[in-house]
C-alpha positions as CSV (number, residue, x, y, z in Angstrom):
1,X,0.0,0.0,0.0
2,X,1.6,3.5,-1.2
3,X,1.3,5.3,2.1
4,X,2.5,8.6,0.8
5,X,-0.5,8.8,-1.6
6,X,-3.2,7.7,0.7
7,X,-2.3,11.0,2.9
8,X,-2.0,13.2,-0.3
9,X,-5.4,11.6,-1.0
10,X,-6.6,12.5,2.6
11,X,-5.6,16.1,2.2
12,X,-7.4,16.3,-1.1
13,X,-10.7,15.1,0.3
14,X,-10.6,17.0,3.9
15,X,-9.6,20.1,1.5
16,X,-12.4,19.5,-1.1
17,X,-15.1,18.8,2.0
18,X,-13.8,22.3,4.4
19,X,-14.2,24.4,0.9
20,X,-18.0,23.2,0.3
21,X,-18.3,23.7,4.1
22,X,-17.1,27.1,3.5
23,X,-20.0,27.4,0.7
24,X,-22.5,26.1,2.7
25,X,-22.1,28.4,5.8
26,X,-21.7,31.2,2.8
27,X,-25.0,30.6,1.4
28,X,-26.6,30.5,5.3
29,X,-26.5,26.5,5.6
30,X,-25.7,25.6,9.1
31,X,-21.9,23.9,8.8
32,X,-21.6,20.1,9.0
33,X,-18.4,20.6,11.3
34,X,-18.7,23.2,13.4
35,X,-22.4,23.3,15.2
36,X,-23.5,26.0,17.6
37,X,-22.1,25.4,20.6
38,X,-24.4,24.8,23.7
39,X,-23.8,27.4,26.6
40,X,-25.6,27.9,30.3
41,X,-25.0,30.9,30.6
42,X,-27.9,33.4,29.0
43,X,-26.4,37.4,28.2
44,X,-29.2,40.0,30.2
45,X,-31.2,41.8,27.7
46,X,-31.6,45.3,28.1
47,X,-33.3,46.7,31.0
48,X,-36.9,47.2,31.2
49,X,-38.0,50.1,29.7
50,X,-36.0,50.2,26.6
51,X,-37.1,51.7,24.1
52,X,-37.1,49.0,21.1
53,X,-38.0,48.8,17.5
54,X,-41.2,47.6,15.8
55,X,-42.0,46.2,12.2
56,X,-41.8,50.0,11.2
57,X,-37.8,50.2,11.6
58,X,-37.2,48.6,8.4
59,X,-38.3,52.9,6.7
60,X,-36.8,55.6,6.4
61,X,-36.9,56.6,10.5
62,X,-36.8,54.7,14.0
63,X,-40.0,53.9,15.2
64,X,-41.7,54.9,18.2
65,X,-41.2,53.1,21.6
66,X,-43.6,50.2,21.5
67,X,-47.1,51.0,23.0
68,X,-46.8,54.8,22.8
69,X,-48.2,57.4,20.6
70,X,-45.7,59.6,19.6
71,X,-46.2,63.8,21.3
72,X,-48.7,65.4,18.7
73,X,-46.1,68.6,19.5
74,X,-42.9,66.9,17.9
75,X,-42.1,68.7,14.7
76,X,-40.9,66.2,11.8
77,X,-38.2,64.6,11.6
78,X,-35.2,65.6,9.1
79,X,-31.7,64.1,8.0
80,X,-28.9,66.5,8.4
81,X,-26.3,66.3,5.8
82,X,-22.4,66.5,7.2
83,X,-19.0,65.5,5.3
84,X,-15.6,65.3,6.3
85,X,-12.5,64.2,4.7
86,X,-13.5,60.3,5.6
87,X,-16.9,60.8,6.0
88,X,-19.7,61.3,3.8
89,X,-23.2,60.9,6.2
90,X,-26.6,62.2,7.4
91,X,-28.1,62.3,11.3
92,X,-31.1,61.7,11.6
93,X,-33.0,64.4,13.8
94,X,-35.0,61.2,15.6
95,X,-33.0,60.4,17.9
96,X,-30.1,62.0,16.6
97,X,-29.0,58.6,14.8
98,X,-26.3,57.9,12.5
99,X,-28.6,57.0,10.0
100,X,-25.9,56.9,7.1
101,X,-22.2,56.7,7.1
102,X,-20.4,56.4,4.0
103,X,-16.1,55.7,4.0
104,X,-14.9,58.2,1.2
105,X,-11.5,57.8,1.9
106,X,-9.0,56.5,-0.6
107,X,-8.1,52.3,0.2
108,X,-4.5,53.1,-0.8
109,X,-2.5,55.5,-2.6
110,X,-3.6,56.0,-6.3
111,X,-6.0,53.7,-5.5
112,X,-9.9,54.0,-5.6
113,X,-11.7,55.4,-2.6
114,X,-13.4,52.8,-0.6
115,X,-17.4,54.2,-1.0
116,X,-18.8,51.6,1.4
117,X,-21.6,52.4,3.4
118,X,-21.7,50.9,7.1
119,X,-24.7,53.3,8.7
120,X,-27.4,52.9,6.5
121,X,-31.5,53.2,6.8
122,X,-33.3,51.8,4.0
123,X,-36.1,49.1,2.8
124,X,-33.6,46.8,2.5
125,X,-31.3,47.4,5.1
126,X,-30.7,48.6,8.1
127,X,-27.8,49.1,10.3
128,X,-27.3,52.2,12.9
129,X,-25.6,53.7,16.3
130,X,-28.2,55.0,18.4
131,X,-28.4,56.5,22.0
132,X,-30.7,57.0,24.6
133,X,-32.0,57.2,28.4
134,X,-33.9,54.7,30.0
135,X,-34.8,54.5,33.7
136,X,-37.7,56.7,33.3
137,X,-39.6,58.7,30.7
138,X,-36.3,60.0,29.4
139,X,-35.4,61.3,25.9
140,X,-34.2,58.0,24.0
141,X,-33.6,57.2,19.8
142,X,-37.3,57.7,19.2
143,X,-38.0,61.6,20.2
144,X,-37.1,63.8,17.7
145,X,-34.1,66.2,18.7
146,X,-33.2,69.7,17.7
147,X,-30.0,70.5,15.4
148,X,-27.6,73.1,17.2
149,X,-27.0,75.8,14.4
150,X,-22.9,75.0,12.9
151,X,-20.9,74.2,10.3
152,X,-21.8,71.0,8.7
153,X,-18.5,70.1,7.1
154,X,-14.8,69.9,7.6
155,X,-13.2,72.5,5.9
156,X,-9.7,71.9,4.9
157,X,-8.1,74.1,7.8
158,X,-10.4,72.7,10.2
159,X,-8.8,69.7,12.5
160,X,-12.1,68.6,14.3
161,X,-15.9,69.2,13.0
162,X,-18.5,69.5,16.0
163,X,-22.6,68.7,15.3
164,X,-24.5,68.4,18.3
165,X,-28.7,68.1,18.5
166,X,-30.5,68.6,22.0
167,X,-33.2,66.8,22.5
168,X,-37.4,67.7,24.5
169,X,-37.8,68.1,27.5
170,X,-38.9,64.7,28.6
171,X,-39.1,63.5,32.5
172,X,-37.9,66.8,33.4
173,X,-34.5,65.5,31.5
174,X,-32.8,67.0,28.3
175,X,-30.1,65.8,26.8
176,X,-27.5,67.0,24.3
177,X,-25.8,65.1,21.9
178,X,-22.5,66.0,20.3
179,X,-20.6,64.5,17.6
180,X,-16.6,64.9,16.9
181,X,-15.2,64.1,13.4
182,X,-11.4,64.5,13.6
183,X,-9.1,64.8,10.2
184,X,-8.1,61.5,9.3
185,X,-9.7,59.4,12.4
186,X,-12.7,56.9,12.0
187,X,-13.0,57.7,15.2
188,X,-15.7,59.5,16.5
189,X,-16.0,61.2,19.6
190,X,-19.6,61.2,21.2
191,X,-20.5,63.3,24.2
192,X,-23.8,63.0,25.7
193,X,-24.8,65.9,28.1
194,X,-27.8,64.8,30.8
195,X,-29.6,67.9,32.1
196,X,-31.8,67.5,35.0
197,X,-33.8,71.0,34.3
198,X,-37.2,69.2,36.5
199,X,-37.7,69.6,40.0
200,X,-37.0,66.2,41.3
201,X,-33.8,64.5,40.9
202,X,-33.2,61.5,38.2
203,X,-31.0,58.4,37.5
204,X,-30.7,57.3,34.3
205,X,-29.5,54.5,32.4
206,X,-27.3,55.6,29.3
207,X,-27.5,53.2,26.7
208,X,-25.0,52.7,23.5
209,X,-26.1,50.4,20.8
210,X,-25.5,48.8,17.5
211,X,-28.7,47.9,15.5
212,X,-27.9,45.5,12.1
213,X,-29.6,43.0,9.9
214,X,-27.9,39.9,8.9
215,X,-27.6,40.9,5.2
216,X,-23.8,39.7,4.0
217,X,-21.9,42.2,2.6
218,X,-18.4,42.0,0.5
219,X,-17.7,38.1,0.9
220,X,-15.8,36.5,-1.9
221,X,-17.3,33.5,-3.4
222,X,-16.2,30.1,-1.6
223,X,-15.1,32.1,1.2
224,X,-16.3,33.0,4.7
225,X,-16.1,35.4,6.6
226,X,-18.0,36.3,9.6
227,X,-20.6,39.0,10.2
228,X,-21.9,39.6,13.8
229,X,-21.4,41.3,16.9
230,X,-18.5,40.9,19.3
231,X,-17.8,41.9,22.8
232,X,-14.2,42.4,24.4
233,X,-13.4,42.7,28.1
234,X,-10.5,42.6,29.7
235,X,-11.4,39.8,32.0
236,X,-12.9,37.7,28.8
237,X,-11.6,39.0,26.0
238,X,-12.4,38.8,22.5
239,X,-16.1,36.7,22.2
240,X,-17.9,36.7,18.5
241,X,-21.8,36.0,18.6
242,X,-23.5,34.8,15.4
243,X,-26.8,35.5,14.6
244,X,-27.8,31.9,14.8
245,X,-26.6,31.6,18.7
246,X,-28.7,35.1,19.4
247,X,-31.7,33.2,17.2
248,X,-31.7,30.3,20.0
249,X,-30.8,32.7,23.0
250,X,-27.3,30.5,23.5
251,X,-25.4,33.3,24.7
252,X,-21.9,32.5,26.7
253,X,-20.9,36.8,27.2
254,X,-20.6,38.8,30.0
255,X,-23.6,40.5,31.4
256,X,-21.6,43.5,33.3
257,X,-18.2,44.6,33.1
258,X,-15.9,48.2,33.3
259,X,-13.5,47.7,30.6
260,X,-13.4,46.7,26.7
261,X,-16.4,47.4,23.8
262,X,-19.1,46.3,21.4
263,X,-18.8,45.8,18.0
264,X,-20.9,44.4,15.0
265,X,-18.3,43.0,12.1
266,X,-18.3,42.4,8.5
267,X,-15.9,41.7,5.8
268,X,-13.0,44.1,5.7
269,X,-15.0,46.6,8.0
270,X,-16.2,47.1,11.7
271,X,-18.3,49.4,13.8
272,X,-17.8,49.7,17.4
273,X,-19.1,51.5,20.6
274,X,-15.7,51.7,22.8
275,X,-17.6,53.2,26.3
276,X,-15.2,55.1,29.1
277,X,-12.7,52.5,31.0
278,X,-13.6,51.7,34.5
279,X,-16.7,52.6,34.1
280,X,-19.6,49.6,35.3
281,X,-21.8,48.8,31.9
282,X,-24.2,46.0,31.5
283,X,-23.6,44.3,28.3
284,X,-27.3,42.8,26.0
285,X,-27.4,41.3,22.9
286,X,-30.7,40.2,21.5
287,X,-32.9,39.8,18.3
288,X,-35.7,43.0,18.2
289,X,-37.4,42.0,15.0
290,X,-37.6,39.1,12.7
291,X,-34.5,40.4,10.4
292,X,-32.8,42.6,12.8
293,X,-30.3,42.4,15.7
294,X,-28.9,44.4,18.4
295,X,-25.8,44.6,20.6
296,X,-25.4,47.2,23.3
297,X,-23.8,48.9,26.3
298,X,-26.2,50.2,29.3
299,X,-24.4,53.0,31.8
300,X,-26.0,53.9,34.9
301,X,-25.5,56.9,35.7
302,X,-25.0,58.8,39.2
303,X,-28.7,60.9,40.7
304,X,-28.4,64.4,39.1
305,X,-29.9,66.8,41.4
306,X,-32.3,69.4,40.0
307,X,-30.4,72.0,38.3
308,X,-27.1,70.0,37.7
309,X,-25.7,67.8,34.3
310,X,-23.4,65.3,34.1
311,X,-21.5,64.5,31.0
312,X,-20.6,60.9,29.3
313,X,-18.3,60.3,26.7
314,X,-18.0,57.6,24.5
315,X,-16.1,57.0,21.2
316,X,-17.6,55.3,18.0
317,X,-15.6,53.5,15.9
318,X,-16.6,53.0,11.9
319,X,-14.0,52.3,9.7
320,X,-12.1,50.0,7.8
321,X,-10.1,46.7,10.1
322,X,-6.8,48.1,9.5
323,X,-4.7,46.4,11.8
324,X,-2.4,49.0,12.7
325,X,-4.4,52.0,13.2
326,X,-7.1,49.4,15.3
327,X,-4.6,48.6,18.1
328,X,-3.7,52.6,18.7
329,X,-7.8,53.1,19.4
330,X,-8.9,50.9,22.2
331,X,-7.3,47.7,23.6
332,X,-8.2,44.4,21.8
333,X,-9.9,46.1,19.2
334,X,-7.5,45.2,15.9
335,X,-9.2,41.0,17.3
336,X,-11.7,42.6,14.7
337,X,-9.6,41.7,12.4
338,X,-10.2,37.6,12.5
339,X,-7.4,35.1,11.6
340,X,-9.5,32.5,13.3
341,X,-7.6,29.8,14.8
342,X,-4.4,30.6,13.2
343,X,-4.1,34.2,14.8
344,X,-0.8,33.3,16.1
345,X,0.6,32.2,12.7
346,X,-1.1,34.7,11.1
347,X,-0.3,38.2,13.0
348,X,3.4,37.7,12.7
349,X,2.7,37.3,8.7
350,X,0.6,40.2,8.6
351,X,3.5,42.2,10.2
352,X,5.6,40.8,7.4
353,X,3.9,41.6,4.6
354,X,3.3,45.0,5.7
355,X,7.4,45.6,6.5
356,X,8.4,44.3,2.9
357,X,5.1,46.3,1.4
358,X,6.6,49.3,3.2
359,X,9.7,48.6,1.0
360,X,8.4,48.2,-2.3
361,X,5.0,50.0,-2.4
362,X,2.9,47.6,-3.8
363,X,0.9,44.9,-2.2
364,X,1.4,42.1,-4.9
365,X,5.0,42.4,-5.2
366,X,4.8,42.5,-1.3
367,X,3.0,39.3,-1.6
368,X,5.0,37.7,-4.1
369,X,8.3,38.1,-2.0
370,X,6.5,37.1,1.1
371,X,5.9,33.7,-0.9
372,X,9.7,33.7,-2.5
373,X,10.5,34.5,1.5
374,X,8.1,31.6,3.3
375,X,9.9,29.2,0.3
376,X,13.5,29.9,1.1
377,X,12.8,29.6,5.2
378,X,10.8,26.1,3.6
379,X,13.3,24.8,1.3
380,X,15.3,22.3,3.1
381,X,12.0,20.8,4.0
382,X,10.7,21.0,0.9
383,X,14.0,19.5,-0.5
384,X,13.5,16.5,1.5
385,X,10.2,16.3,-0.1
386,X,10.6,16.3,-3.2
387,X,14.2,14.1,-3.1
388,X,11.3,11.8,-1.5
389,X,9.4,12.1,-4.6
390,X,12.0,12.0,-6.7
391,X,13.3,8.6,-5.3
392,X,9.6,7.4,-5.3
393,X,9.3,7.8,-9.3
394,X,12.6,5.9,-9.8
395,X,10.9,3.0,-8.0
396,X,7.3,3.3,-9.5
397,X,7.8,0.7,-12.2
398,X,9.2,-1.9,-9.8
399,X,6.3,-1.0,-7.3
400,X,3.7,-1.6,-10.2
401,X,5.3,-5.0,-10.6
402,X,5.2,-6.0,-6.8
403,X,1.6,-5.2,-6.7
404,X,1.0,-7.0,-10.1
405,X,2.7,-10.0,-9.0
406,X,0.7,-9.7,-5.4
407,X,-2.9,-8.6,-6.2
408,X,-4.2,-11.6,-5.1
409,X,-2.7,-11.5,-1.7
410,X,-2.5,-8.2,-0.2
411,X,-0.5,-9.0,2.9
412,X,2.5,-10.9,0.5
413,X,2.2,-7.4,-1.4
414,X,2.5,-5.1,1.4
415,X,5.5,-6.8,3.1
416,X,7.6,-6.8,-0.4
417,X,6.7,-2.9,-0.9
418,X,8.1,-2.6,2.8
419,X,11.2,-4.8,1.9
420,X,11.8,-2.3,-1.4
421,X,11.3,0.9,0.6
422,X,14.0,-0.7,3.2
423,X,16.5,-1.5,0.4
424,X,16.2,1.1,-1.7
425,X,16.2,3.5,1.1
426,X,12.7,5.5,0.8
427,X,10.3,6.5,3.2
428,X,7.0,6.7,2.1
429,X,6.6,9.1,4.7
430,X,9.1,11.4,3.3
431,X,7.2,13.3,0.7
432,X,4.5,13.8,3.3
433,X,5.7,15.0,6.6
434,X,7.3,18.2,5.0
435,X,4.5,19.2,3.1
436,X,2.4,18.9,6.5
437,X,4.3,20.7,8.3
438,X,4.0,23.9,5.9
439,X,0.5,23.8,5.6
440,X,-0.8,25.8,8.7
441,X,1.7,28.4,7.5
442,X,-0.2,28.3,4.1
443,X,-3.2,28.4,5.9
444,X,-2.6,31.6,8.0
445,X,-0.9,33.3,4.4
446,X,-4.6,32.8,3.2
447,X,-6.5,33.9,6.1
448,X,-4.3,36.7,5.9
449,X,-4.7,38.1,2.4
450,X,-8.1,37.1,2.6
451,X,-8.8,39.5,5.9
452,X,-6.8,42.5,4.7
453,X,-8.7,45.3,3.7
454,X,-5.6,46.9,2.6
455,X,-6.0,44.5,-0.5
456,X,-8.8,46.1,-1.2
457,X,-8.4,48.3,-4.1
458,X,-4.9,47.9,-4.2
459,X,-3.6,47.3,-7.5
460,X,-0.8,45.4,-8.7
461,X,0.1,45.3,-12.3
462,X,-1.7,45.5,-15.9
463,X,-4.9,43.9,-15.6
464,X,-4.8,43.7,-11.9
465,X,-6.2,47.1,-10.0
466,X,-7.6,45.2,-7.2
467,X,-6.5,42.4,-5.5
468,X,-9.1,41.7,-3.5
469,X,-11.5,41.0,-6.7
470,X,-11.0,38.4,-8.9
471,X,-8.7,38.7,-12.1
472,X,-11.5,40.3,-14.6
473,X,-9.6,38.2,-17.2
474,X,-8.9,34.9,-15.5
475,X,-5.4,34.9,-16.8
476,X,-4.3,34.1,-12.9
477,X,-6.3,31.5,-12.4
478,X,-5.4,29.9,-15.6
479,X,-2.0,29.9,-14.6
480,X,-3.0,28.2,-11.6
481,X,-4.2,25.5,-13.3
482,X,-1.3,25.4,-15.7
483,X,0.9,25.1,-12.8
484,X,-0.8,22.3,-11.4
485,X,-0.7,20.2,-13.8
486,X,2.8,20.4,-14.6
487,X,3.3,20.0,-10.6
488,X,0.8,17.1,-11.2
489,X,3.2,15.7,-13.9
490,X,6.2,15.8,-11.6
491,X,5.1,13.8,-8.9
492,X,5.2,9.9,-9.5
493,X,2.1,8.5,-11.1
494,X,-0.3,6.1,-9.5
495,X,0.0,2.9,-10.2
496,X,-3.9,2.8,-9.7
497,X,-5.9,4.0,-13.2
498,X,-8.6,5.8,-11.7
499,X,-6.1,7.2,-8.9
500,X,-4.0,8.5,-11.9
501,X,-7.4,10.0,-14.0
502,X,-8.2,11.9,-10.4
503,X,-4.6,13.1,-10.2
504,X,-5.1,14.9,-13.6
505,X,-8.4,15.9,-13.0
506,X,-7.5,18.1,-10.0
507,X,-5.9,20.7,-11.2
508,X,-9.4,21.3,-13.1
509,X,-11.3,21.1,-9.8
510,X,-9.2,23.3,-8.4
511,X,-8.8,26.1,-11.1
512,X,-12.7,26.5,-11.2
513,X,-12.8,27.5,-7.3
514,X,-9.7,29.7,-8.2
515,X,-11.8,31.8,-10.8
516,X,-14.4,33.6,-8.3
517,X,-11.1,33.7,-5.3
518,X,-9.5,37.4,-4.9
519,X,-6.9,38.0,-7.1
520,X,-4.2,38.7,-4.2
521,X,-5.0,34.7,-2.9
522,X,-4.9,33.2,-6.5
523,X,-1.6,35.5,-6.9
524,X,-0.2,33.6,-3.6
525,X,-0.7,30.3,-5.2
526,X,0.9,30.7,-8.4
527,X,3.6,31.9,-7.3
528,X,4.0,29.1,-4.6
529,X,3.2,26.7,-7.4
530,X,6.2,28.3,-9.6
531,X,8.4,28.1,-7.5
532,X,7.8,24.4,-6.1
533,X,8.1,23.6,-9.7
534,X,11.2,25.2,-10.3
535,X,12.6,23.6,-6.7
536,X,11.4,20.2,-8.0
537,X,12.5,20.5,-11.5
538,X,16.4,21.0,-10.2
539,X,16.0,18.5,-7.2
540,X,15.1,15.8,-10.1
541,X,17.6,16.6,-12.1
542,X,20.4,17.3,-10.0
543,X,19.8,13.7,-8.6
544,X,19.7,11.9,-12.0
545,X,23.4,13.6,-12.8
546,X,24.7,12.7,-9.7
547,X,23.2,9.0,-10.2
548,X,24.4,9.1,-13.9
549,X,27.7,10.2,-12.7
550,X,28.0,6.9,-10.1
């Protein structure tokens, strides 16, 4: 029995089954590997008395709290345009809600600007920031507030933009609610001033959420990717909730804590609500409507006497998971950013390919000398491979015989093929163990070009101008298929006929998976491809002089 090519075999299969996993959990099929987990522990909802959404969230503006009427007084609502150098949005007067938030920055140099919209409020989708009170007949997302008269956009000697909205008098409580866009940040500073201006004193509850369908966004084909909410504390760290778990209330997060943030994720891009440190917060996730979700933050606040404020500030991320810039803004928050299970392979990678981008300028030659890099630290493991290889062709014909001569009794047939591989000096094993060892570094290389948004709209050469869409020509992935087939015709055949038809047939299988990857992945693995060729090619031959030369 040819060892070596029973594990090849078991590679190919566990490969082909995790990529149709990947498209079933892509398409919203639960995954035949890795089930919702079962916790005890349920999250705490939001405290009574807040306000929630209705089947009338899904238009243009929050609805009311549930079972009131909304103040016959309130004038109508209006969105309130703003722009900044990053930021191209519109608050929403109800509530004073981020109602549309649109990244105008530019991906990379010379490249295209990223124009993706997080905040948004439509038919078809929804996903906001909101604030409120609860504790009380307080102002919350659902009153409608009143715009403080002020420049509405960053003008380009301005540093910071200010738009704040103050809100009825509700509960003998108003409360102001001011936004800070700084130059170049995607970080937003939000500072919500409480006024008691009633008669009696008040304790309210400040709450800080993130509202979001489960609508995918931006997720290559045969990939995934997760969307959801996340919640980091310093005592639990990084914890990612699907919407599947919040469907069947198996929640395993902290209910209270004084350190870390929300967050709700998608590809490439993350929104987050990163509240004061050391300051007590209860933490709720939970489903509000049939389509949408909510994660959030609830403050209690000190009594405010009558005729006193008190001010909170918070900070709202929105912007693109750029590794770098993440870790500067709040502790934990670049685990946006999600390598998985490799993380630790993967993070050291990262940091590599952005040092030898940082020399060159240009994120596929950065990723092609990343691969030329991860070969040379590789070869003398990949040497022993393919000598392994190279040994097992020479001894194919002989191998075919044993197993001619033996079909009809497997166990005569095995011990000679043991007795060939002793004399002739081969491990079947040899070919194999090398190539397993790589592959968790080949892993975390794809989990890595696949999670960086710097990749996207970065553009490489000719026909490539992004690398995180695939080649609009298909000239990579043909490549990719070239190269597999000549890697195919390398190895040693199969003795088997159908083994041998299968051999040939994969780098067809493969290529058609290859057409709808990013262009920066299918990049990866043609050059990887090249250059194992290249490595094998001079192994083989420099061990057919040397046994000419003897």
């Amino acid at each position: 029995m040819d060892i070596k090519r029973t594990i090849l075999w078991a590679i190919f299969f566990v490969s082909a089954v995790m990529l149709f996993d990947n498209w079933q959990r892509d398409h919203g099929r639960p995954s035949m590997f890795f089930p919702n987990p079962t916790h005890t522990q349920t999250a705490t909802g939001p405290a009574s008395g807040t306000p929630g959404l209705d089947a009338a969230a899904t238009t243009s503006a929050p609805a009311p709290v549930a079972g009131t009427a909304p103040a016959q007084s309130q004038p109508q609502a209006q969105l309130i345009h703003f722009s900044t150098d990053v930021y191209d949005g519109e608050i929403d007067t109800r509530g004073g809600t981020l109602e549309k938030l649109v990244l105008t920055k530019n991906a990379n140099a010379g490249g295209a600007p990223f124009n993706v919209t997080l905040f948004d409020h439509t038919a078809n989708h929804t996903y906001l920031a909101r604030t409120g009170l609860i504790g009380g007949d307080f102002p919350n997302h659902n009153d409608v507030f009143t715009p403080v008269p002020g420049p509405l956009a960053l003008s380009p000697d301005q540093k910071t933009l200010t738009v704040s909205l103050e809100s009825p008098v509700k509960g003998g409580v108003k409360l102001v609610k001011t936004y800070t866009f700084t130059r170049d940040s995607y970080v937003i500073g939000v500072d919500t001033k409480i006024e008691n201006v009633g008669n009696v004193k008040v304790k309210p509850s400040l709450y800080m959420e993130i509202v979001r369908d489960s609508q995918a966004v931006e997720t290559p084909r045969f990939s995934h990717t997760f969307l959801g909410p996340a919640v980091y504390t310093n005592e639990h760290h990084f914890q990612k909730i699907t919407f599947s778990d919040i469907d069947k209330n198996k929640l395993d997060i902290p209910s209270s804590a004084n350190s870390g943030w929300i967050a709700m994720i998608q590809h490439y891009f993350a929104t987050a609500w990163i509240p004061q440190q050391d300051a007590a917060r209860e933490i709720y996730v939970e489903k509000i409507d049939p389509t949408l979700y909510r994660i959030g933050v609830r403050q209690p606040l000190a009594t405010i006497d009558p005729g006193q404020s008190t001010n909170v500030s918070a900070r709202l991320f929105a912007g693109p998971e750029e590794e770098r810039a993440l870790e500067g803004v709040a502790p934990g928050l670049e685990l946006v950013k999600d390598y998985g299970y490799v993380t630790i392979i993967a993070k050291p990678l990262f940091w590599l390919l952005e040092k030898i981008h940082g020399f060159v300028g240009n994120w596929g030659w950065a990723i092609v000398l990343l691969t030329v890099l991860i070969k040379a630290v590789f070869f003398p493991l990949s040497a022993a491979s393919y000598k392994s290889m190279a040994r097992m062709k020479e001894i194919t014909p002989r191998m075919q015989a044993l197993r001619e001569r033996f079909k009809s009794d497997p166990q005569k047939m095995n011990a000679a093929l043991m007795e060939l591989y002793k004399t002739e000096k081969v491990n079947p094993f040899g070919g194999c163990l090398p190539i397993v060892i790589q592959i968790p570094v080949f892993i975390s290389l794809y989990w890595v070009l696949l999670s960086s948004v710097e990749m996207r709209g970065a553009p490489w050469i000719l026909w490539i101008h992004d690398l995180s869409q695939a080649d609009p020509f298909y000239i990579l992935p043909v490549l990719m298929a070239v190269s597999m087939f000549l890697q195919t015709r390398l190895n040693p055949t199969p003795p088997d006929p159908v083994q041998a038809k299968m051999m040939m047939f994969m780098p067809i299988a493969f290529s058609v998976m290859f057409f709808f990857f990013p262009a920066g992945l299918v990049l990866y693995y043609v050059v990887n491809n090249v250059l194992s060729i290249t490595q094998q090619y001079y192994i083989t031959r420099v061990m057919g002089a040397k046994k000419k030369a003897a």
